[in-house]
N, C-alpha and C positions, 0 to 999 in steps of 0.2 A: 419718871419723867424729869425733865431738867427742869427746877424754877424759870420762870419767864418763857418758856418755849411754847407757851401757846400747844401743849401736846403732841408738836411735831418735831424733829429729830435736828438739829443744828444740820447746816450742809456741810463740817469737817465732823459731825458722828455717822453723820452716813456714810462720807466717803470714807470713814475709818470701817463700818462694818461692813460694806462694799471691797474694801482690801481684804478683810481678813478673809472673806466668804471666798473670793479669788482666789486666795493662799491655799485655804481647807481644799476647793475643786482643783486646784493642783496636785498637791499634795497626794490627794484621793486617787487623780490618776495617775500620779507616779507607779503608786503601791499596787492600782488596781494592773498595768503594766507589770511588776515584779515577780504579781502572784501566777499571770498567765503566762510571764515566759518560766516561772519556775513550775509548772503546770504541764510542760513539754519538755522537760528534763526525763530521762533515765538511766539506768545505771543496770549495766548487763554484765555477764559470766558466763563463760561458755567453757565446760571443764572437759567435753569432748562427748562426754556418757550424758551429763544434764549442762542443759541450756537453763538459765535464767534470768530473768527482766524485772525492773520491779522500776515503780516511778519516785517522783522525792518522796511523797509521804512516807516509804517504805514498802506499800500495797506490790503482791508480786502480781505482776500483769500479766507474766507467761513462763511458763514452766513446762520443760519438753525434755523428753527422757528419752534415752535410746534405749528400741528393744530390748535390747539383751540383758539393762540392767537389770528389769523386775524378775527374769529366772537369775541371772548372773550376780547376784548380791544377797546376800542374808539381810534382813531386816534393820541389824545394828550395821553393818555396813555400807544396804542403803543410806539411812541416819545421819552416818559419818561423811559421807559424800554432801547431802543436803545442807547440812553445816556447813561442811567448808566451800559449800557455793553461797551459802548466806552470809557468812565470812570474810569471802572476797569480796562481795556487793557492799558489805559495809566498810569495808578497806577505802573503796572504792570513793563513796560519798564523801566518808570523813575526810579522804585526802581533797577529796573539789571542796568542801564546806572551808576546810583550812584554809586553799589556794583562792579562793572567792572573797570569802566573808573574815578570815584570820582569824578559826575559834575550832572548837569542838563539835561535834556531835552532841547536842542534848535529848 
């Protein structure tokens, strides 16, 4: 408490933590805005034989494979494709993260 205040709040500490509290609920929805449009973001590859989706966090959301691959591929071959569809997908990000935000991929 402030000496002499009688245990109640000056009317310029109110209005001070009346601003801040207005800044912080700004603020707040700024970020909460950032998080939901980066929440509808994705980032897709489509290599012909497999389709793939994934959202920002990374999480793959859809994964579609044409028939032919599972007789038509050996195991490391499959592998080798799946990569380079994961591959592309992160190509992908890091270049919007670049062109967005001006950094890396962490």
């Amino acid at each position: 408490m402030v000496p002499g205040s009688g245990g109640r709040a000056q009317p310029r500490d109110k209005d001070l933590v009346e601003n801040v509290l207005r800044e912080l609920s700004e603020a707040a929805d700024k970020w909460e805005a950032l998080v939901g449009q980066a929440e509808t973001v994705t980032y897709s590859v489509d290599l012909g034989d497999i389709h793939a989706v994934v959202n920002s966090d990374g999480r793959l959301v859809e994964l579609t494979l044409h028939p032919a691959v599972m007789a038509g591929y050996t195991h490391g071959e499959l592998a080798d494709r799946l990569n380079l569809a994961i591959a592309a997908l992160r190509k992908e990000a890091e270049e919007e993260n670049q062109a967005r935000y001006g950094g890396a991929v962490q």
